[in-house]
N, C-alpha and C positions, 0 to 999 in steps of 0.2 A: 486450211491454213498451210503454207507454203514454209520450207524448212527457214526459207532465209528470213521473212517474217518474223519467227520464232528468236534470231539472232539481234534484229533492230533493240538497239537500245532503249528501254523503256523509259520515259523522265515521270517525277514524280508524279505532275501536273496530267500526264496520261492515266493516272487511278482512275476521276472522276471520268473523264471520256471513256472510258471502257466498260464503266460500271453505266453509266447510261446507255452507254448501244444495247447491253443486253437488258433490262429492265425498263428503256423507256426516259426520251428526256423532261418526263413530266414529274419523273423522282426528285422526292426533298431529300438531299441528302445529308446524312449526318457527319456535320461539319466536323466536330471534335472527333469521330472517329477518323473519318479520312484523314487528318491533320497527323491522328497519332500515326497511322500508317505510313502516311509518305515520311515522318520524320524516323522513323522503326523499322521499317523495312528495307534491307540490304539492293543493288539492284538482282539478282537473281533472284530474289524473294517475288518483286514486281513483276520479271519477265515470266516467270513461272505461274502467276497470277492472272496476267493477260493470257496466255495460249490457255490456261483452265477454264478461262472465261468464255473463250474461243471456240471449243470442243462444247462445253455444253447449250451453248447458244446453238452452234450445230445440230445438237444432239434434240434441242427443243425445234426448233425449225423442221425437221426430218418427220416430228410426230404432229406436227400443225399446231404447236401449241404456243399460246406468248408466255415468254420466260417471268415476265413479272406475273403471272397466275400462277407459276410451277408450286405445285405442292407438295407434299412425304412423296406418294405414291409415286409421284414422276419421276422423284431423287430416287426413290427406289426401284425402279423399273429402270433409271440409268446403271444403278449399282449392280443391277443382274445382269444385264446388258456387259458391261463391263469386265465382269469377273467370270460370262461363258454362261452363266445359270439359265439365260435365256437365248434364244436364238438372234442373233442380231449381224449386223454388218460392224460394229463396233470389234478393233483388236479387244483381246485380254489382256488387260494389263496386271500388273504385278498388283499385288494389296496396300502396298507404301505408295504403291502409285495412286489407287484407285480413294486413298484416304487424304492426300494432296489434293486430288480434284476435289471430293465433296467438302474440307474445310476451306477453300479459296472460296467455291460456289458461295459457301454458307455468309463468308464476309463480304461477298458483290451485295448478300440482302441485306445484311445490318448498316452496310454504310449508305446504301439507297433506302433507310430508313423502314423497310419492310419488313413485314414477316420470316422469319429464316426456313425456308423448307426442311433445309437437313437436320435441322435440330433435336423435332419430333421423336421418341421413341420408335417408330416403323422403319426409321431409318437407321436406328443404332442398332437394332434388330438385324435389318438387311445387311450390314455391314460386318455382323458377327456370323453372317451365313456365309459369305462371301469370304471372309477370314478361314472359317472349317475349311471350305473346299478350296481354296489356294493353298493356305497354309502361309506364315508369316516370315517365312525363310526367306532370305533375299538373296538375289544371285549376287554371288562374291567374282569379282575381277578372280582371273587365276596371277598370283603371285609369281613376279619377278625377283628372286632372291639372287645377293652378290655371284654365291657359287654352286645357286643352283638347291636342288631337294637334296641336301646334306645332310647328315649327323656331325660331324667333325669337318671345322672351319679349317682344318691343313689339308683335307681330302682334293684331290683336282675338282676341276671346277664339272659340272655335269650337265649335259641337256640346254633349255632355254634358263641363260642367266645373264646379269649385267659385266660377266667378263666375257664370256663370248659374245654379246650385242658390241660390247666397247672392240672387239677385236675384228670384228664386222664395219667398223667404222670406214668410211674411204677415208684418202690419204690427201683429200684436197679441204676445200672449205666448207662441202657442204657434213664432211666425216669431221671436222674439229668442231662446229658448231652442235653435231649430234654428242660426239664424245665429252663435250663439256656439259649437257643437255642429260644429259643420263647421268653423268655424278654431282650436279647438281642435284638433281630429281631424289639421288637417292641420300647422300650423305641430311637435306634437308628434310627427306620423305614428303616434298611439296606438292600438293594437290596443282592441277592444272591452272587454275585462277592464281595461284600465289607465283609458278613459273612463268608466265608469259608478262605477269605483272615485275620481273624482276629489272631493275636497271642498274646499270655498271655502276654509278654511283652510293649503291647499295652494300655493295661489297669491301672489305678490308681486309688489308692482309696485315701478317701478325710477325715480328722478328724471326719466329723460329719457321716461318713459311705455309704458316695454316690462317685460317679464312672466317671470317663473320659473314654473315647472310643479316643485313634486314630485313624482315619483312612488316612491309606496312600494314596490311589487315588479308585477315582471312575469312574460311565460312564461320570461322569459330570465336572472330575477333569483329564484329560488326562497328563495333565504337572504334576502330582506327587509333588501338594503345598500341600495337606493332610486339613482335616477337622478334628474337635471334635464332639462328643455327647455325651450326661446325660448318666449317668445309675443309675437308683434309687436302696436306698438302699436296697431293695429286691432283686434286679437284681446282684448285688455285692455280697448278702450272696447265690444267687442260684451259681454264678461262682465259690466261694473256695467253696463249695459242690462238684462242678465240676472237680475242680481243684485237692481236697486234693483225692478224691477216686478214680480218674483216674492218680494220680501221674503226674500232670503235671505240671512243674517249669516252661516251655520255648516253643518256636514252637506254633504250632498250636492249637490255643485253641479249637476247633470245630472238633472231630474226627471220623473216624467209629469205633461205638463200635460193635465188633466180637460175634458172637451168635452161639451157639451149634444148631441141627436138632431142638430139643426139645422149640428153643426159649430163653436157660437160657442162662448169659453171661458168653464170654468165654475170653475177654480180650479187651483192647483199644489198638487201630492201632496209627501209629506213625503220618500217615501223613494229610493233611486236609480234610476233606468231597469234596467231588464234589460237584459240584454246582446243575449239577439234581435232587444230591440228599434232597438239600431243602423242594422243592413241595412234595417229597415223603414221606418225613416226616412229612410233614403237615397234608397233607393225612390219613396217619398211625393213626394219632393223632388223627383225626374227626370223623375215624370209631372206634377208642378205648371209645373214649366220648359215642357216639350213642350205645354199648355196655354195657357201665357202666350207661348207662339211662339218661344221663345226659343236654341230649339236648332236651327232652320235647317229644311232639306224634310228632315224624319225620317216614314216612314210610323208606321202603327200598327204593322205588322209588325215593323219596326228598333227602334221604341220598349219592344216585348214583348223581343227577344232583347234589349236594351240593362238592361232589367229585370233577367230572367232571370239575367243575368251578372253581375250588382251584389252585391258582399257588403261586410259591417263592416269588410275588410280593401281595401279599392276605393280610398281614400284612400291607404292605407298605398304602396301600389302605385306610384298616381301620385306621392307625395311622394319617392318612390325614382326615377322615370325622370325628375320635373323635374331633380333633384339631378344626372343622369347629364348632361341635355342642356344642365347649367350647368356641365359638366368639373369637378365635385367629384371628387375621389378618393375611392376605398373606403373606406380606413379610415376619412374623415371620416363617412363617409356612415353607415356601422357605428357607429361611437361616438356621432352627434349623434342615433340613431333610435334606438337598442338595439339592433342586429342582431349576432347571434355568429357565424353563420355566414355567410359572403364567398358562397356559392352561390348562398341564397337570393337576396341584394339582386344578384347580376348575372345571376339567372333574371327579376327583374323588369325587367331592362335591355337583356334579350335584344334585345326587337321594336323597341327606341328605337338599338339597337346597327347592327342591319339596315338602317335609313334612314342612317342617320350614316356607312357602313362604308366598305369598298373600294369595294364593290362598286355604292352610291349615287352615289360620287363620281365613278367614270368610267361611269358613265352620263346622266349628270349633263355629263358635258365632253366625249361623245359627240355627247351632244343640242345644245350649244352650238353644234358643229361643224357640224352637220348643214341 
């Protein structure tokens, strides 16, 4: 499967054609289930379903076998495969990942009315083996925070953070459209799907100069009830910056701005950024900063892992442990971001928990003593 493949928009109506390629057009399939699906499932949910579809059909082709015969043992002999336990040409992939693909698998057979391989015991089995030796941690974006790994919100700003990326900004179209891109990103702590989906007509401004965000649906809002976020009023004057020099009344506020060989701009595109291209931006950003000196003695080496680690959800992260190390409470913190589950936002709050905890404190009045 080809990256770009992976990107094609899935329509509902491609469920059943996908689920026949891998199982055979001679499947009856279960009507009410596919029905419930196409009307239940988000479109990442379906893209995400075809490339699982994809891999394992690979994955049965590779061992000569037809996928509508696959049984426990095949699911499990992918699951080892998978997670490293056996020798294979297959990446490892993470255990979130590798639980994604065997529940996709498991509904390609109920809605083609078959047998479900994965469901078996051998296979819950294999999967709790798989679990031991990966281990269920999942790798966290490294956090973008306003001023950086602070204790104290007056302290100068330090290392990789969203005032030295904003002060990395160029000074033409393509730096007002990043600088309004990043306080957007953080004042709403918006996932890459809810940014690129943002349009000018989205936004309002308020007497005293600060801002409303709709957002129409997210990963957390699949029913399209729509949510609000702040936008302070910096974040409002970096937008008409944005707005008035890129000539944008309507559409999409978040664009690709068009660049000559040489780097200089050569105009603003009509339609919205892609979503990969978030992280790339980020990116862009944090070696522009480390350029402009900005981030302190970072080698090249610190600079590459610093990269490396940076994803479209880097913001999100950090605007979760600011919020920790300004004694916000959970629920606020959930409600004023979108977060539905409490785990997630205090997995981001772990490593800021660590510094703040017991265990910082008296060592901390150790050291005083001493």
């Amino acid at each position: 499967m080809t990256a770009g493949r992976a990107l094609i928009a899935v329509e509902p109506a491609d469920l059943a054609g996908e689920v026949r390629a891998l199982v055979g057009a001679s499947a009856v399939m279960d009507e009410a289930l596919l029905d419930a699906a196409i009307r239940g499932w988000s479109h990442n949910t379906r893209r995400a379903f075809r490339s699982d579809l994809i891999l394992w059909g690979t994955w049965c082709r590779r061992r000569r076998m037809v996928p509508a015969r696959a049984g426990p043992g095949d699911v499990a002999a992918w699951i080892r495969a998978l997670s490293g336990a056996d020798p294979s040409e297959e990446t490892v992939r993470a255990m979130a990942t590798i639980e994604r693909y065997v529940v996709n698998v498991g509904w390609a057979y109920r809605i083609a009315g078959l047998d479900d391989p994965t469901a078996p015991p051998l296979v819950r089995l294999e999967k709790k083996a798989a679990r031991k030796a990966l281990g269920v941690r999942q790798r966290q974006a490294r956090a973008i925070r306003f001023k950086g790994d602070v204790s104290d919100f007056d302290s100068p700003a330090s290392g990789v953070c969203l005032a030295h990326l904003l002060k990395a900004c160029r000074r033409d179209l393509l730096g007002l459209r990043d600088a309004a891109l990043l306080r957007v990103a953080y004042d709403s702590a918006g996932r890459r799907s809810e940014l690129v989906a943002i349009r000018a007509e989205h936004i309002e401004r308020d007497a005293e100069g600060a801002g409303t965000l709709f957002i129409p649906s997210s990963k957390t809002d699949q029913a399209g009830e729509g949510a609000y976020a702040y936008l302070a009023p910096a974040t409002m004057v970096a937008i008409a910056r944005w707005r008035d020099a890129g000539h944008i009344d309507r559409g999409a506020l978040f664009r690709r701005v068009e660049t000559h060989f040489d780097g200089s701009v050569a105009g603003v595109g009509r339609d919205a950024l892609h979503p990969n291209s978030i992280t790339l931006i980020y990116r862009r950003l944090i070696r522009a900063a480390h350029a402009k000196k900005l981030l302190g003695p970072m080698s090249e080496a610190e600079l590459e892992r610093w990269v490396k680690a940076v994803s479209s959800h880097s913001i999100r992260v950090g605007v979760a442990q600011d919020n920790f190390a300004a004694d916000e409470s959970l629920p606020a913190i959930m409600q004023a971001y979108r977060w539905r589950d409490p785990r997630t936002v205090l997995r981001y709050g772990k490593k800021l928990a660590a510094k703040s905890g017991a265990g910082a404190r008296m060592a901390a009045r150790f050291a005083d003593s001493s």
